[in-house]
Each structure stands twice: as structure tokens, then as C-alpha cells.
GUKOL-369411 format. One line per 2 residues: number of its first residue (from 1); their letters; for each residue x, y, z of C-alpha. Coordinates in steps of 0.1 Angstrom, whole numbers, plus 5000, padded with zeros to 4 digits. Each point is the difference from the previous one (the first is absolute). Layout:
REM GUKOL-369411
NUM = A = X Y Z | ...
This chain:
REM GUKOL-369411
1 = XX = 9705 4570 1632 | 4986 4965 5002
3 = XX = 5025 4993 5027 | 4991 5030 5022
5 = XX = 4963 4995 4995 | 4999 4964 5012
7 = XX = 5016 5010 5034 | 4972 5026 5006
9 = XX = 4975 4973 4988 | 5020 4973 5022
11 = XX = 4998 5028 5028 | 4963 5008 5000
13 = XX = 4990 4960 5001 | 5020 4999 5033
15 = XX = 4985 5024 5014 | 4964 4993 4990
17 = XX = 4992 5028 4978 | 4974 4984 4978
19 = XX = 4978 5032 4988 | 5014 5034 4983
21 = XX = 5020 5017 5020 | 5030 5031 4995
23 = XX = 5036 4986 5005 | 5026 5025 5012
25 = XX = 5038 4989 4993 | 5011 5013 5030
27 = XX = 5040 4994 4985 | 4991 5017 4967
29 = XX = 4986 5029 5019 | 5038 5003 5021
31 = XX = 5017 4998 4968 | 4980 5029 4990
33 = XX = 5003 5020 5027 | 5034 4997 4999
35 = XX = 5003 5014 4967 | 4981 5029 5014
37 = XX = 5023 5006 5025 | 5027 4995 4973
39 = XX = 4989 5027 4980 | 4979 5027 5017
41 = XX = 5015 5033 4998 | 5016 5006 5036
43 = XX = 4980 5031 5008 | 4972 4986 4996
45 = XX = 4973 4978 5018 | 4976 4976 4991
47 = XX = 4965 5006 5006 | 4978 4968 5000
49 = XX = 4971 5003 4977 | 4971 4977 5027
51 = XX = 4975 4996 4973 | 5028 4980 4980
53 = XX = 5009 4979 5032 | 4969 4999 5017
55 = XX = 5010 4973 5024 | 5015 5010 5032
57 = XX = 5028 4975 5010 | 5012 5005 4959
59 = XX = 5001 5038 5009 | 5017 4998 5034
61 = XX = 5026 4973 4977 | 5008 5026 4977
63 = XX = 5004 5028 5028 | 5021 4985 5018
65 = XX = 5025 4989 4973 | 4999 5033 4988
67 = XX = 4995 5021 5032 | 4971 5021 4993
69 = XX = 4974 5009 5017 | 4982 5023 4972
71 = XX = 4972 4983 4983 | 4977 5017 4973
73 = XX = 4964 4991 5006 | 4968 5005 4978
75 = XX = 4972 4982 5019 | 4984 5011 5039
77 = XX = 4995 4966 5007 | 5042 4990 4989
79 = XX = 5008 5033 5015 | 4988 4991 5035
81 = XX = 5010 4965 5000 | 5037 5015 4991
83 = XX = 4999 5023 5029 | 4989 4974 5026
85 = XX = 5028 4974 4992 | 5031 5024 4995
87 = XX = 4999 5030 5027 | 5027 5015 4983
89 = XX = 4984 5000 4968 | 4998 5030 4976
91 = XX = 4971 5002 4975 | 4997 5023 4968
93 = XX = 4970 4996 4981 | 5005 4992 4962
95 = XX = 4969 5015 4984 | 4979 5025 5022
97 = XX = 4969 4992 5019 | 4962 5011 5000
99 = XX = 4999 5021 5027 | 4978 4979 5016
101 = XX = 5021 4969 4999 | 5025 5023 5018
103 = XX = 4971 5011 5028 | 4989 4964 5006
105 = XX = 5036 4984 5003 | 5007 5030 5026
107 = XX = 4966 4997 5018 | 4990 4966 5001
109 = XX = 5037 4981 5000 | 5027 4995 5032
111 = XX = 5028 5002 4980 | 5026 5030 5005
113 = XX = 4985 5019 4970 | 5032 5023 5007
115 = XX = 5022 4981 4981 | 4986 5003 4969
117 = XX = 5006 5027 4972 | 4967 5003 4979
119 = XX = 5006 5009 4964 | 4987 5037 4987
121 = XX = 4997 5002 4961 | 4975 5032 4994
123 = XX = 4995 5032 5021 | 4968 4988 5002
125 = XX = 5011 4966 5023 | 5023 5022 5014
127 = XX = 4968 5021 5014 | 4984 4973 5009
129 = XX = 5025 4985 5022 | 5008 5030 5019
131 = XX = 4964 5006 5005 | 5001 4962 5012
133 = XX = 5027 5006 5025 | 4983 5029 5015
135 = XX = 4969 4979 5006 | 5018 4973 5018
137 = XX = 5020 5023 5014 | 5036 4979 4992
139 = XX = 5027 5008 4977 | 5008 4979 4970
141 = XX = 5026 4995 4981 | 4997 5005 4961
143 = XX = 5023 4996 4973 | 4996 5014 4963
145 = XX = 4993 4980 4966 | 5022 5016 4975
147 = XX = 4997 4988 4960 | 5036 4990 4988
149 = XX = 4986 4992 4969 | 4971 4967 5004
151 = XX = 4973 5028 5000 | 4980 4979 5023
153 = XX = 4988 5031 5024 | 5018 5020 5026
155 = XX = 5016 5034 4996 | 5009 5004 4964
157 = XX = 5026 5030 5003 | 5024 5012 5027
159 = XX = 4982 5032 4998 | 4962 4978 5010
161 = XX = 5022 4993 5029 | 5011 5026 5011
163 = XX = 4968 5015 5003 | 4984 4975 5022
165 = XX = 5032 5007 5019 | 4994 5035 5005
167 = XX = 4963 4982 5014 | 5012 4981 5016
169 = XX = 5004 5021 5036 | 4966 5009 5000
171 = XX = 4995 4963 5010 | 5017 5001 5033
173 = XX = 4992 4962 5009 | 5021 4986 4967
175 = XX = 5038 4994 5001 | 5016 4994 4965
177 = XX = 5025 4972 4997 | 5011 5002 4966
179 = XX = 4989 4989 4967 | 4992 4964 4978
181 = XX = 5010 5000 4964 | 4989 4965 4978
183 = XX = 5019 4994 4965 | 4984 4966 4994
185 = XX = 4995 5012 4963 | 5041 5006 4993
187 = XX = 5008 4960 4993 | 4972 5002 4974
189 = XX = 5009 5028 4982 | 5009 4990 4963
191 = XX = 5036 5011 4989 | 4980 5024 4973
193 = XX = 4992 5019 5028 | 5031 5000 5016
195 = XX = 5000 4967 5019 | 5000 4987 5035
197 = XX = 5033 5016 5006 | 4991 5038 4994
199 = XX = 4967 4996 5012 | 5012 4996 5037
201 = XX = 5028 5023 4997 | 4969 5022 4989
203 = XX = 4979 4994 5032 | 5030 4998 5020
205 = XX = 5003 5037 4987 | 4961 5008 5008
207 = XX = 5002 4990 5033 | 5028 5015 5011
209 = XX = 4985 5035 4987 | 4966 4988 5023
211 = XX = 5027 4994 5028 | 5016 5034 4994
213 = XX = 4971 5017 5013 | 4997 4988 5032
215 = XX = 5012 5015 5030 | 5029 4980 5023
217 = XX = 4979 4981 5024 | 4975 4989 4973
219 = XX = 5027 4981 4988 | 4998 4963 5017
221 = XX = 4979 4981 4976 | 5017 5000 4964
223 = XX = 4985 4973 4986 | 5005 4984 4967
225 = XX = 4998 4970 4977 | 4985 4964 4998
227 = XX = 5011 4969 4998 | 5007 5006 4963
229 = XX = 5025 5026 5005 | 5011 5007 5037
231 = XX = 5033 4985 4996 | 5006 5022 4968
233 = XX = 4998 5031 5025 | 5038 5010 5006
235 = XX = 5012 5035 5015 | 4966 5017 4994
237 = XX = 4980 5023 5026 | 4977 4967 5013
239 = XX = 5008 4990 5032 | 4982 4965 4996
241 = XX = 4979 4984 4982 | 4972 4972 4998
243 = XX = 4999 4967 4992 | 4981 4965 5003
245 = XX = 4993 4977 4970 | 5038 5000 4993
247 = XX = 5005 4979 5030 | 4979 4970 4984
249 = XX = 5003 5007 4962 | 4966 4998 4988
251 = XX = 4999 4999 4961 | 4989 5034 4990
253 = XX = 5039 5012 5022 | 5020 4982 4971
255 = XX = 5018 5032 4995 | 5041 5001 4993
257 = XX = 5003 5022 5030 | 4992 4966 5021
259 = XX = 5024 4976 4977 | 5009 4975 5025
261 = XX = 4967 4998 5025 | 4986 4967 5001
263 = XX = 4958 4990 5001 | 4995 4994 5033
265 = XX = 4962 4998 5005 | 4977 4976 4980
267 = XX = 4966 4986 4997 | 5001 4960 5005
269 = XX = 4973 4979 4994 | 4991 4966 4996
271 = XX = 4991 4985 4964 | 4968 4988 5003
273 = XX = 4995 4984 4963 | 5021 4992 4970
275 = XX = 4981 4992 4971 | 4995 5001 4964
277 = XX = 4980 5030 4997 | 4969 5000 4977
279 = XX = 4977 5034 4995 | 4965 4996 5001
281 = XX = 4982 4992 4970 | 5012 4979 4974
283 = XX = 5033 4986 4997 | 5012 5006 4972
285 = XX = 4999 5035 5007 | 5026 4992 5031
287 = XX = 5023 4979 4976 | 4995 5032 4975
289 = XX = 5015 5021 5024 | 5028 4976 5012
291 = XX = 5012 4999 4969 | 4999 5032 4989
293 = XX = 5020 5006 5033 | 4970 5021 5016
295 = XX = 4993 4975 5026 | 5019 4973 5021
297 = XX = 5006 4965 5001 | 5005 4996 5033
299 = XX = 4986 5022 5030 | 4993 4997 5039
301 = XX = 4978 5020 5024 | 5016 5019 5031
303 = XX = 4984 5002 5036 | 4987 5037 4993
305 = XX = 5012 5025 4973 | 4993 5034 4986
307 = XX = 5028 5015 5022 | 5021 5031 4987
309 = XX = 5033 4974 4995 | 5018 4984 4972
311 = XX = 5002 4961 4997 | 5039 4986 5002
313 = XX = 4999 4966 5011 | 4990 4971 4988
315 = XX = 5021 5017 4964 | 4980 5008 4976
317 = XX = 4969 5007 5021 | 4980 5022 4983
319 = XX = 4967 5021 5004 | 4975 4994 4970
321 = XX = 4974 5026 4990 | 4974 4977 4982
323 = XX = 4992 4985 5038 | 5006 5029 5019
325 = XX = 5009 5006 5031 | 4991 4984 5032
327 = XX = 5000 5009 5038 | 4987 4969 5010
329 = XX = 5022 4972 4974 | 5014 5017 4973
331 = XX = 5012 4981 4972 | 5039 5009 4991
333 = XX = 5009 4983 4961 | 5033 4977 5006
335 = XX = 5026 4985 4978 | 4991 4969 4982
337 = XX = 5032 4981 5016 | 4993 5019 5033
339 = XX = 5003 4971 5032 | 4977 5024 5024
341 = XX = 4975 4973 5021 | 4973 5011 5022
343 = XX = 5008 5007 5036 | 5037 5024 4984
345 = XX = 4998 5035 5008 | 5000 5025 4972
347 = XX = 5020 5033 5008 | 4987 5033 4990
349 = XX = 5022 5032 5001 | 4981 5028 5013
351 = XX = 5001 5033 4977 | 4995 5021 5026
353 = XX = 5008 4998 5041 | 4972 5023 5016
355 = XX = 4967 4977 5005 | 5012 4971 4986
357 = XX = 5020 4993 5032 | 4969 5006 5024
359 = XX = 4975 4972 4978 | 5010 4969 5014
361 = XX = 5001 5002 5037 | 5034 4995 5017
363 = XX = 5027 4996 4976 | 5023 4974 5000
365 = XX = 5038 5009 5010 | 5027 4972 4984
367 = XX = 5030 5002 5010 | 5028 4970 4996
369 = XX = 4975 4985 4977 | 4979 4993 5031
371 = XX = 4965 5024 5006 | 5013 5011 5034
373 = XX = 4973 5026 5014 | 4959 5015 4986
375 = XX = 5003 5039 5001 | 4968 5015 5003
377 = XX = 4991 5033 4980 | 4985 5030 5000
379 = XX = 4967 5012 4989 | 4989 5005 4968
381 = X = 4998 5033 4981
């Protein structure tokens, strides 16, 4: 780790990165794409999950080495920056939209709304989309939520669905593409309950008695799965499914159905102090603490803080709840034999992709331990 670390450190200094900034290992990311290739179920395609990759040159990476062109959206603003750089570009919205998001993205936007497959959970959205539709006088192109077992919203029973079928031609202006099932709970579920295991065989089961009810040509979108559990989909009625933090392995993905992905996007920034960290007040209430093993030795201050990641370099870097946290220099406890000196970097794993990407401006692309391009990103939620 200390060997890998230097060389990103080593990296940054050359190229004059001096303030907090997100570094993307654009070789990690390969090596995990590859593995995607490696084991995705041949009938099925990936879907790219934007909010997870909100950075348009990391999207069109991924695309291409995979050769998709679907992406699942959840933002207006991502959504038409998507359209405008990939014409080809195929958009299914992962959680539905106030119906008057969906009227000011169609009214007030230039992108080809016609490309994109708005998400219907209720018979009540479904009314208010095809009363939408009228009004503008375009057709749209919906797809249905169906619950598989999260019990997050959308259609709860084959038979809910096949009611707003039966609707659904009194709303001449919408075309059904299919369904979108989610199973993000099935990796959690505790083996008293069955496990991970029989809970996606069970929503595997749901969703194929949702897809049942559908007529031929509402058949195109059969979407299922996350990152978690897309390449655990083999032989079932899904004819894709979505993914995005997979590709750069943020903590919260350490699941054993990605055994083998690498970390390939970090927070880096410089060390701004190393001291021997005191509290306020008296001090014998700081040596109290030290050695009752409450409270460190050693410590430094990071350019910035407070960011949804996990320390991982300098080793031993920890967060310390009696100072807090800090988004302007947060103080991270160290090893007493720790060698950190101001002016390192300190690495952070992020826990999560979507947002954490977009907070530092362009990120940082290594590759052959040199920083070989900035990608810009995309808006934030």
C-alpha cells in the first residue's frame, strides 16, 4: 500500500496538484471493466448508472469498452447534458419525476427529450404523465417501477400492473418500454431470513411475474440489478441491467459479488500539519485520554475534511470524535511511529461514488503513474 500510495503522491507533485482534489486510476478502472466484461451474463447489457459517473469523458470511457449506449439517469440537468454529448444515447430514468420536472425538461430544454423513458410508479403518475403528453402534445416514453422485494415504491403486485396496463390506452400519447426492478436489499439480507442468495432468486421470481404481464412490444426495457448484484443475474427474464459505482469501487460496493475490482477513485490531499495534538483545556486531561487510549499521540490536519470517505493512507490514519470533524482542516489521529510530514497527501476512500465525484472540480486521471488529463463533471444533484 505504502508503495502504491507514494506513486500517486509522487504523481500529484509533478503535476502541481497542491489543494484537494479526486484522483481517478484510470488502469484500476480497465482492470475493472474487464472483469465486467469477464463475467456479465451474455444476454445481457450494461446500463450505466450517470449519477454514479457523473463525469462525461469517465462515461464515454466505460461505454466504449463495454459498447453501450444505455445510460440510467436520475437528474434533468445530467439527463440533458447525457443527451447532448452521445446522440445515440438511450436514457431510462431510475426513480420517477415530479411531473413538473418532466414539463420543464420538455419545455424549456433542446435536448431530444425523445430518447428518454420516464419512470411510472403509481396510477396516479401514470395519469399525470399522459395528461402531460396531451398538453404538449408529444409522446413519451414510460417504463414501470415494479417492487421485487426493496419495498421502496412502484407497483407492488403483478396484478397493480396490470391494471395500469389495461389504462394505459386511454393515454394515447405514452409508449411503454418495459419495466425496472431494483434488489439493492438482497446482499443484505441476513441468512435467518434466507440470505443474499434466495433473496435474488426471490426478486428474480417477482419480476419475472411483473414481466409476465406485459404484452410483446412492451417488452424492450427489462431492467434489473445494481452494482451489488448485476453480475449475479444469469439466465433470468432481464435483458440488462444497471450499473455505475462498481466501475470505481467505492467502499460501501465491498460486496463478494465484486471479489477482484480494485479502488480506483480517491480523495488526495495535502497534509497540512503533524503535531502532537493537545484538547483544549488542561492537559492533563489530553495525557488522561492518551493513555487511556481515547486520544492520540500524534495527529495532523488535512486541507479540507468532512467528506463521505474513509482515511487509508498515511496507515493508521484515523478520524477522532473528541475533535470532530472538519471541512475546512480536519484533524485525522496518526500512529505514534507514523513518518507523515507536512506537504504528503493523505488518501481518503470514498464510501460512496454519486456526489462525491462532482466536489472537487475536474478530477485528476493517473495513468502510468503520471496525472495524464482533468475531466470535468457533471452537475450536482
Amino acid at each position: 500500500m505504502r508503495t502504491y500510495f507514494s506513486a500517486l503522491s509522487e504523481a500529484l507533485r509533478q503535476a502541481s496538484v497542491f489543494q484537494p482534489c479526486l484522483l481517478l486510476d484510470l488502469d484500476r478502472l480497465d482492470g475493472n471493466i474487464a472483469l465486467v466484461k469477464g463475467r456479465l451474463d451474455p444476454g445481457l447489457a450494461v446500463r450505466l448508472v450517470d449519477k454514479s459517473l457523473a463525469c462525461l469523458p469517465l462515461l464515454s470511457h466505460i461505454g466504449k469498452a463495454l459498447g453501450t449506449d444505455r445510460f440510467m439517469t436520475f437528474h434533468p440537468p445530467i439527463s440533458a447534458a447525457v443527451l447532448k454529448a452521445f446522440p445515440d444515447a438511450n436514457l431510462l430514468y431510475g426513480k420517477p419525476m415530479p411531473v413538473g420536472a418532466a414539463r420543464a425538461a420538455l419545455v424549456k430544454d433542446d435536448a431530444d427529450w425523445s430518447r428518454v423513458c420516464w419512470l411510472i410508479d403509481s396510477d396516479e403518475r401514470l395519469a399525470e404523465y399522459g395528461a402531460l403528453a396531451a398538453e404538449l402534445g408529444v409522446d413519451l416514453r414510460i417504463a414501470f417501477e415494479i417492487d421485487v422485494g426493496l419495498h421502496r415504491g412502484g407497483f407492488a403486485s403483478p396484478g397493480a400492473l396490470s391494471k395500469a396496463l389495461r389504462a394505459l390506452p386511454a393515454h394515447k400519447r405514452l409508449r411503454c418500454e418495459g419495466v425496472m426492478a431494483y434488489e439493492a436489499h438482497a446482499p443484505h439480507i441476513p441468512g435467518l431470513f434466507g440470505g443474499p442468495a434466495k433473496a435474488l432468486a426471490q426478486a428474480s421470481e417477482r419480476a419475472a411475474a411483473f414481466v409476465a404481464c406485459l404484452g410483446a412490444d412492451h417488452r424492450g426495457i427489462l431492467n434489473i440489478g445494481g452494482s451489488k448484484t448485476a453480475l449475479l443475474h444469469h439466465g433470468g427474464i432481464a435483458n440488462e441491467v444497471s450499473m455505475g459505482s462498481a466501475f470505481v469501487l467505492p467502499s460501501d460496493f465491498d460486496t463478494p459479488s465484486l471479489d477482484d475490482f480494485l479502488p480506483a477513485a480517491f480523495i488526495a490531499t495535502p497534509i497540512l500539519k503533524v503535531v502532537e495534538p493537545m484538547l483544549p483545556g488542561s492537559p492533563a486531561a489530553s495525557r488522561l485520554l492518551q493513555a487511556l487510549g481515547r486520544f492520540p499521540r500524534k495527529g495532523c490536519y488535512l486541507y479540507g475534511g468532512k467528506w463521505m470517505a474513509e482515511p487509508v493512507f498515511p496507515e493508521g490514519m484515523k478520524t477522532n470524535g473528541l475533535l470532530g470533524l472538519s471541512s475546512n482542516q480536519q484533524f485525522m489521529g496518526l500512529p505514534a511511529d507514523s513518518a507523515a510530514r507536512p506537504g504528503d497527501y493523505a488518501f481518503l476512500r470514498p464510501t460512496q461514488s454519486e456526489a462525491v465525484l462532482q466536489q472537487f472540480g475536474p478530477i485528476a486521471v493517473l495513468s502510468g503513474g503520471k496525472i495524464v488529463d482533468r475531466w470535468p463533471v457533471l452537475p450536482m444533484m
